[in-house]
Structure formats: C-alpha cells, structure tokens
SERO-4910 file (N, C-alpha, C, O; in steps of 0.05 Angstrom, whole numbers):
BEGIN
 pado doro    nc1    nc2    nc3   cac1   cac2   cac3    cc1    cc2    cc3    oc1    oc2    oc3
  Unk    A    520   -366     41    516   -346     62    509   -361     88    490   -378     90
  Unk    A    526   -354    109    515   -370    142    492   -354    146    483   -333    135
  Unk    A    482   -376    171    457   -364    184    458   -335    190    439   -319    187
  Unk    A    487   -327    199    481   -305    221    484   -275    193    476   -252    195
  Unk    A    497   -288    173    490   -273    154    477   -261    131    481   -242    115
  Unk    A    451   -284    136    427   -286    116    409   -278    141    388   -269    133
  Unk    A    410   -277    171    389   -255    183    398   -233    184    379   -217    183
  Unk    A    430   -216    185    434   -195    177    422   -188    154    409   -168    156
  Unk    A    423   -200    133    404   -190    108    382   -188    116    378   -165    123
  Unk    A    361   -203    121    341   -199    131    328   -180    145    309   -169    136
  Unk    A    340   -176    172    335   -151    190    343   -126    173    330   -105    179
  Unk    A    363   -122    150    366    -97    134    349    -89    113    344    -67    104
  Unk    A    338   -121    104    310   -111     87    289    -95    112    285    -71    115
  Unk    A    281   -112    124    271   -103    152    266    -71    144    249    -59    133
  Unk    A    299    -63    161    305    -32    166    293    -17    139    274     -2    144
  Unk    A    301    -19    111    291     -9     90    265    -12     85    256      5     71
  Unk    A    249    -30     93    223    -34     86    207     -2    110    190     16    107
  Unk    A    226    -10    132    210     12    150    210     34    147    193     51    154
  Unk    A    237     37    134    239     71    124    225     79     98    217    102     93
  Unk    A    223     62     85    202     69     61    175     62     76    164     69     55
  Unk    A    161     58     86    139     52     98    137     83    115    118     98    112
  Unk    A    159     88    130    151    117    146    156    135    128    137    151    129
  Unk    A    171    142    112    163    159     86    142    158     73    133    181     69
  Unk    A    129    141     64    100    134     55     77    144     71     57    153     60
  Unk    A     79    144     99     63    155    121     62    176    119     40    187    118
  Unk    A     88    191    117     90    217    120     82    237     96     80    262     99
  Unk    A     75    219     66     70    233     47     37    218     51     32    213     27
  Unk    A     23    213     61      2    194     52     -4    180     28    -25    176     15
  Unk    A     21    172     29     16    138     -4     11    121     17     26    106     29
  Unk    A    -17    125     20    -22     94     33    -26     67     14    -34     46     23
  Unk    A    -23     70     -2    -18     43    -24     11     33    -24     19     10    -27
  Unk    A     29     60    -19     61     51    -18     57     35     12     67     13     13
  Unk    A     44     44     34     45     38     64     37      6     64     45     -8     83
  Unk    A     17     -8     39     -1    -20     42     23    -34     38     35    -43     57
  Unk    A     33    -37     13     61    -56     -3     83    -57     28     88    -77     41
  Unk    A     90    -39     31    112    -48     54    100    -59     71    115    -78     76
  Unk    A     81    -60     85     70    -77    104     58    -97     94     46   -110    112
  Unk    A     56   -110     62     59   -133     54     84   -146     52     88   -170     57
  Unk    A    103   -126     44    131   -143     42    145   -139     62    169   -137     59
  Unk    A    133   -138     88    143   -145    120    129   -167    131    140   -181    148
  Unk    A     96   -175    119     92   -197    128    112   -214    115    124   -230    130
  Unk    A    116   -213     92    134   -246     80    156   -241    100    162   -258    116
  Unk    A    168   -216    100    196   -217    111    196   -229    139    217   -241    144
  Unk    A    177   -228    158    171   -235    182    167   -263    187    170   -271    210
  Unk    A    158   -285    161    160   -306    158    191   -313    155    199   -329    173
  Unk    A    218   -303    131    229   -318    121    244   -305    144    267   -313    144
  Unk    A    239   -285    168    264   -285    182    255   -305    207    275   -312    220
  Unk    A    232   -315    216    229   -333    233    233   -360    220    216   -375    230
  Unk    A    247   -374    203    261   -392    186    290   -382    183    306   -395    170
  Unk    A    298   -359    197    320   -356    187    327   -360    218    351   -361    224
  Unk    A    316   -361    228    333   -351    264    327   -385    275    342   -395    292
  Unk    A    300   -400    262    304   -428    281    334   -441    259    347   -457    272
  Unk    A    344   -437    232    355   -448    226    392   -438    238    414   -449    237
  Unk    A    382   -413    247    419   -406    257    411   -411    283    431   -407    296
  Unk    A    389   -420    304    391   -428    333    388   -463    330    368   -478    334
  Unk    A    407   -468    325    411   -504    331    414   -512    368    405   -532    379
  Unk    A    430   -491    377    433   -500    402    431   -472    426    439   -450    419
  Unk    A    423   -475    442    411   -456    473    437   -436    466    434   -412    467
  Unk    A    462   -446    460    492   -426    464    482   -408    444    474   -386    450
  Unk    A    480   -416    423    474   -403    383    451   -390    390    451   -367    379
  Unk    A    428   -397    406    406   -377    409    414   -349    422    405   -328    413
  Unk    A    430   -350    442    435   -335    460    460   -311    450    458   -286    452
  Unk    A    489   -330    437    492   -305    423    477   -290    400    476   -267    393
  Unk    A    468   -307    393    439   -289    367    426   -264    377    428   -241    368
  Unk    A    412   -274    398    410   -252    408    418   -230    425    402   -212    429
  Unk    A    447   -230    436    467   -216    444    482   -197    421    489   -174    425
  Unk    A    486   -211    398    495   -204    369    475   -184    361    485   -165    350
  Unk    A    448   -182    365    423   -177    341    407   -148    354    392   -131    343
  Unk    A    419   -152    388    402   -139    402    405   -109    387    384   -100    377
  Unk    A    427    -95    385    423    -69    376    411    -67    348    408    -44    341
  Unk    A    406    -80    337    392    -84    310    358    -80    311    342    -63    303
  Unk    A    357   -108    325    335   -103    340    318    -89    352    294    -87    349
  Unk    A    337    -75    371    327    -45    381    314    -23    359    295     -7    361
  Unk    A    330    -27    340    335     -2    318    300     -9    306    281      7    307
  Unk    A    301    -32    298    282    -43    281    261    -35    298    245    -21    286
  Unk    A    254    -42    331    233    -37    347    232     -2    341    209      5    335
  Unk    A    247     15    341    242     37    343    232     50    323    218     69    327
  Unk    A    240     40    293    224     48    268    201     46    273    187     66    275
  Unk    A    191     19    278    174      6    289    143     26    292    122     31    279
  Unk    A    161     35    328    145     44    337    140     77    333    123     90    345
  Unk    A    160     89    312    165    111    298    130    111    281    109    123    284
  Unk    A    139     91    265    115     87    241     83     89    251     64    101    243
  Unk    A     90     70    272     67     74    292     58    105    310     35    106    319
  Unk    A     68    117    313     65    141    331     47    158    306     24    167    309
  Unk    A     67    159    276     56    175    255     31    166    243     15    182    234
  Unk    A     28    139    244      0    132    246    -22    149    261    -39    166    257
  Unk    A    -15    137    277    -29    157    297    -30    172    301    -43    172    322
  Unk    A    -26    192    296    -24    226    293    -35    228    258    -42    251    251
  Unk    A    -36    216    247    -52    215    217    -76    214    232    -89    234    240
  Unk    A    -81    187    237   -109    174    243   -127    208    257   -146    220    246
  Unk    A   -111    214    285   -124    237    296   -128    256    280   -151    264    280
  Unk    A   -108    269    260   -114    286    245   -140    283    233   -159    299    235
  Unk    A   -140    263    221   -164    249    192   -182    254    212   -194    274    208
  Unk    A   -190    241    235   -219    240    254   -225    267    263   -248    271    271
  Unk    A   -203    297    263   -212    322    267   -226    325    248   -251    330    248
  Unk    A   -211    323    229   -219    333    199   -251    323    194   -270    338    186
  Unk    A   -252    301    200   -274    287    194   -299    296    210   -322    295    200
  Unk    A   -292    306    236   -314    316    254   -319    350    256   -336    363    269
  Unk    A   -297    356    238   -300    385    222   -315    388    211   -333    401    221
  Unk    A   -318    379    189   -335    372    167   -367    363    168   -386    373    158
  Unk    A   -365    337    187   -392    334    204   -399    366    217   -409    380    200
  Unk    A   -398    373    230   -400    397    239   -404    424    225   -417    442    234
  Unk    A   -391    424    201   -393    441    173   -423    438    158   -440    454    150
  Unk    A   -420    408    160   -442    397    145   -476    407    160   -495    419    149
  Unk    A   -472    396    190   -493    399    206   -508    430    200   -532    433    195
  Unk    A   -482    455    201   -479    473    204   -499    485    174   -518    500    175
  Unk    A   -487    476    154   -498    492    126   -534    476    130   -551    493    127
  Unk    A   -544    450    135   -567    437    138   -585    464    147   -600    475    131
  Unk    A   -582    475    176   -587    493    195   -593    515    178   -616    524    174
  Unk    A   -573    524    166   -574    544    150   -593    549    121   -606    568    113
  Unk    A   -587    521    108   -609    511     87   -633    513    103   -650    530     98
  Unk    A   -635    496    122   -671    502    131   -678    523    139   -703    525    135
  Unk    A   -666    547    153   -671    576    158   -683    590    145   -703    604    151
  Unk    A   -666    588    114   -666    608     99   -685    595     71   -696    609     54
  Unk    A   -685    573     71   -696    553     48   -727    553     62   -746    558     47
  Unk    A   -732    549     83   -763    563     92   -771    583     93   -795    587     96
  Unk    A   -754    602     89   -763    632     90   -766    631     57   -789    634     49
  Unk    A   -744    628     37   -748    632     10   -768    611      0   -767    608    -24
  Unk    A   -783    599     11   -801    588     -2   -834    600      6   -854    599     -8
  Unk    A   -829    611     31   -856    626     38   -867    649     22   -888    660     29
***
C-alpha cells in the first residue's frame, strides 16, 4: 500500500471512529465515547507517521494536502459536530444538576418547617 493510500485508510478509520463516537454521545455510552477517543489517540499517532512518511519533499507535502483537504474538512466537521453535542450534554447534566441542588435545598426547608413543628 503507498503512502497516499495507507493515509486514505487512516483518515477513514478517522471518519468511522467519529461517527461511532457521535452516536455514543447521543445515546450516552460514555464508555463507548471513552474507547473511540482512545482509538483516535493511537490513530492520531500512526497518521502523523503516515503523512511525514508520504511528505518526502515540499511538492508531496503540498499535493497531500491539496488531495486531503476535502477529507479533512469532513473529519474537522465531525469533529466539531461531536464537540457541539458535548456540549449541549454537559449544559443539560449542569441544569439537571442545579435542579436537583435546588430540589434538594427545597425539601431541607421543608424538613425543617414541618420536622420542628412535629417534634414540638
């Protein structure tokens, strides 16, 4: 397999890793989320070994990345897909969480009201 076709592999694990990673988000398997964003660190290594070994020369760097760019793009946009749903988890979980604080505060208030009265 040439260079330019062992980083096409690469960037397609890439793509699949991200789409199972934003499916994972979207169901909250954050243990599935945890695994793909382990098997994107390796991938992130063997594709920076994969791109100094297909850029031998300034020409080979340059169509690489003329070749890769729409790939690239794609990959940034999962990317930042995965990222947005993060984030909109995260906010969710911190309503939820300051619901609850607030639930909680709320029944205390109520325990001491009524839990001083029934004990008088």
């Amino acid at each position: 397999m040439n260079a330019r076709s062992r980083l096409a592999s690469l960037y397609e694990e890439w793509r699949l890793m991200s789409e199972s990673e934003g499916d994972a988000i979207r169901s909250a398997a954050w243990q599935r989320v945890d695994q793909c964003q382990s098997v994107k660190a390796e991938l992130r290594q063997r594709i920076l070994h994969a791109i100094e070994a297909a850029t031998d020369s300034r020409t080979t760097a340059e169509e690489m990345r003329l070749h890769f760019r729409p790939v690239l793009e794609h990959l940034i946009s999962l990317e930042a897909r995965n990222g947005q749903w993060l984030q909109e988890e995260r906010s969710r979980l911190e309503a939820e969480r300051d619901q609850l604080g607030r639930n909680h505060g709320n029944l205390r208030r109520i325990h001491h009201a009524y839990g001083a009265h029934a004990v008088a």
